[in-house]
N, C-alpha and C positions, 0 to 999 in steps of 0.2 A: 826120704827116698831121693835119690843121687837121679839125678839123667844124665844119659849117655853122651857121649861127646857128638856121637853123628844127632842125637834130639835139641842138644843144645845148640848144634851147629845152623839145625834148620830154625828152630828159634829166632838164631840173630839174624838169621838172613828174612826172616818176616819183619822181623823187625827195622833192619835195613826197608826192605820194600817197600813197608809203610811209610819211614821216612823219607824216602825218594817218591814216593805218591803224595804226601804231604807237600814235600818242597815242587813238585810237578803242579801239582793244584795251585798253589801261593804263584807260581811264576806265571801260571794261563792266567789266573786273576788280575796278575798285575797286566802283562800283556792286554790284557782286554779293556780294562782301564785306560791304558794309553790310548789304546785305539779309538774308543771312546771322547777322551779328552782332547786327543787331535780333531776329530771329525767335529767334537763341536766349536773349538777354534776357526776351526776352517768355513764352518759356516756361518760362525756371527763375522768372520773379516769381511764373508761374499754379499753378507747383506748390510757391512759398513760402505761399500764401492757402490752398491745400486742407491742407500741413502746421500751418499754425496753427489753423485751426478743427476741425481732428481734435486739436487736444493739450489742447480743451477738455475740462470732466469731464464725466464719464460722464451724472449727475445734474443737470446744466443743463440749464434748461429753455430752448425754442427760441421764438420768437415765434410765434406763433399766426399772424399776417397772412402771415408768409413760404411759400413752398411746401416741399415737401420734397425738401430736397437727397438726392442719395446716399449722402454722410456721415452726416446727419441721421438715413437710415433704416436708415446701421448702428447709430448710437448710440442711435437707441431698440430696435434689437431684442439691445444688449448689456444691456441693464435687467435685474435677478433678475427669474426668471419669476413669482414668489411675490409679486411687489409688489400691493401692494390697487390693487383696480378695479374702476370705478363700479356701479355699481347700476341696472339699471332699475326708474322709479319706477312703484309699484304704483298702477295705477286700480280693482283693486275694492275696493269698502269693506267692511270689515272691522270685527266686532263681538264686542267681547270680555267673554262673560259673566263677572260673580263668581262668587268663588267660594264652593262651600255651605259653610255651616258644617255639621262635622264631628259638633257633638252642637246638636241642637236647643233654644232656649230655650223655658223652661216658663213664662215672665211675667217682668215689663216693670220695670224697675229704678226705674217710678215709683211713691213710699211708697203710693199707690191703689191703686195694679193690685197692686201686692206682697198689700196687706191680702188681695184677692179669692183670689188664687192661696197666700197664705201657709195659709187655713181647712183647704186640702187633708193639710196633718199639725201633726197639731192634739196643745197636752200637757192640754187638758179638753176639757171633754165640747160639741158644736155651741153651744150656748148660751150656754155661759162665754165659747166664741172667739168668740163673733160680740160680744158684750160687747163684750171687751176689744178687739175692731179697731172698734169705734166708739169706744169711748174714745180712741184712741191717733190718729184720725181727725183726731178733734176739738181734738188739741193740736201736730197737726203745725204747723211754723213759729213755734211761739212762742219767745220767746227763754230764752239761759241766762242761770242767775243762781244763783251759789252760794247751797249754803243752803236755797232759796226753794222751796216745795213748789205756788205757784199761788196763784192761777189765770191770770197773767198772764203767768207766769215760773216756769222750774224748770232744779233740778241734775241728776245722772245718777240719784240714789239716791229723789233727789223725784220725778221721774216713776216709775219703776217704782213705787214706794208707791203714787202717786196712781192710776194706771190699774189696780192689784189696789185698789183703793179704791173704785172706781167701779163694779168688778162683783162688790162685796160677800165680798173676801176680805181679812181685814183681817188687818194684823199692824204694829208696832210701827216707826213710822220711823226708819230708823237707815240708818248709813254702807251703803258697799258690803261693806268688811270684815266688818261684824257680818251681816251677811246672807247672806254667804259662809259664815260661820261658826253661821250657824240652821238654815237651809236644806239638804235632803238632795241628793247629788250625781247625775248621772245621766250615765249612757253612750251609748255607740256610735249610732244612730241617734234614742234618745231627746234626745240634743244638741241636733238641729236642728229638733223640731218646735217651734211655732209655740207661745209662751209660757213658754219655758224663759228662764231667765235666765242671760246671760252674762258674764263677768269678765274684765277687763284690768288691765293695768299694775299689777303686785303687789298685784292686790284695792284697786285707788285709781279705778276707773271700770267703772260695770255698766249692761247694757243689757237689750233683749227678745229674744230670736230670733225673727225671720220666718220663716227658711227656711235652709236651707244653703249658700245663697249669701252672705245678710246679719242686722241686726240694725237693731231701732228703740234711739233712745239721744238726751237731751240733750246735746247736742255743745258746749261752751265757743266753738267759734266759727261754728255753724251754727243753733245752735237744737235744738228736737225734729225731729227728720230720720230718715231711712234710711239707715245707710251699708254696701256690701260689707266683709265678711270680705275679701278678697282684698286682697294689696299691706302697705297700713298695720298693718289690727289683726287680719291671722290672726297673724302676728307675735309679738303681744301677749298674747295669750287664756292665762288662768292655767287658767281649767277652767270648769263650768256647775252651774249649781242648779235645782229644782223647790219653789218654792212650795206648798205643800200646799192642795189646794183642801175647801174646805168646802160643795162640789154635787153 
């Protein structure tokens, strides 16, 4: 049996149809596959960028301009709790008194003020000391000079002579050793009153006492001056003597 040309016609065109339904179907397959394939590319890359910036260290610090990721805000709250953190800065003002001294000073480490405050323990009688701190006034700043007894210059042994010279207690000029060795010795708190005589350095240097802080003395590199006991010539001190007074 023959079919007609308009049966055959529709034939090929079913037949046609199904191959363009065919080839329709294979292309949405593949299509969909792509899409597929991409989206999962795309998301093992998104989760290769959050594994690399977690494998950063703990202690990197993040950019300040960036916001804060959620990686970000587990790795700062893995930080030691203990880590230092900042300060808020203090707006009141804040005034910090010295502190007192512990013992009070009784006068002023300048050879003037010393004299005034030195009168108060005294090895003669108001009159002899008032003397002898005008004397002794009188030749602060002049210079040393071995030897030399004044009036322009004196040694250690020359002033002490000269200032019992001047308030009429006279005795024979001589070193410091032979004076040490004239001279009667004195104790305990008689030491430091004010006109006792003092000894250094193996009886090779002798001064006044002022007070029991310091002594008056021609210094080799100062002149007639004041200098503390403390530090250099407590150090030093062989022992003391008392002048014999004739008032």
């Amino acid at each position: 049996m023959r079919v007609s040309f308009p049966v055959r016609s529709q034939i090929q065109e079913l037949k046609n149809l199904m191959i363009f339904k065919k080839i329709a179907y294979l292309a949405l397959c593949l299509v969909l596959f792509t899409l597929s394939f991409t989206a999962s590319a795309l998301a093992q890359q998104g989760n290769g960028v959050v594994k690399s910036t977690s494998s950063r260290p703990l202690n990197q610090p993040q950019p300040s301009s960036q916001k804060t990721s959620p990686v970000t805000k587990a790795l700062v709250l893995s930080q030691p709790v203990n880590a230092p953190t900042a300060h808020p800065t203090l707006t009141n003002n804040i005034t910090v008194q010295p502190p007192q001294p512990l013992v009070k000073k009784t006068g002023s480490s300048s050879p003037v003020n010393m004299m005034a405050a030195a009168a108060a323990k005294m090895a003669y009688s108001p009159a002899t000391s008032n003397a002898m701190l005008g004397s002794i006034e009188s030749m602060i700043g002049l210079p040393y000079h071995y030897g030399s007894t004044g009036p322009r210059s004196y040694d250690c042994s020359g002033f002490v002579w000269k200032v019992f010279s001047d308030i009429g207690i006279d005795f024979e000029r001589t070193s410091a050793r032979s004076m040490w060795e004239q001279f009667d010795p004195v104790f305990g708190d008689d030491r430091f009153k004010f006109g006792t005589l003092v000894f250094f350095n193996d009886l090779g240097h002798v001064g006044i006492v002022a007070d029991s802080e310091g002594f008056y003395q021609a210094s080799s590199s100062k002149g007639i001056t004041y200098s503390k006991f403390a530090g250099y010539w407590e150090k030093r001190i062989v022992g003391f003597r008392k002048v014999p007074s004739t008032k």
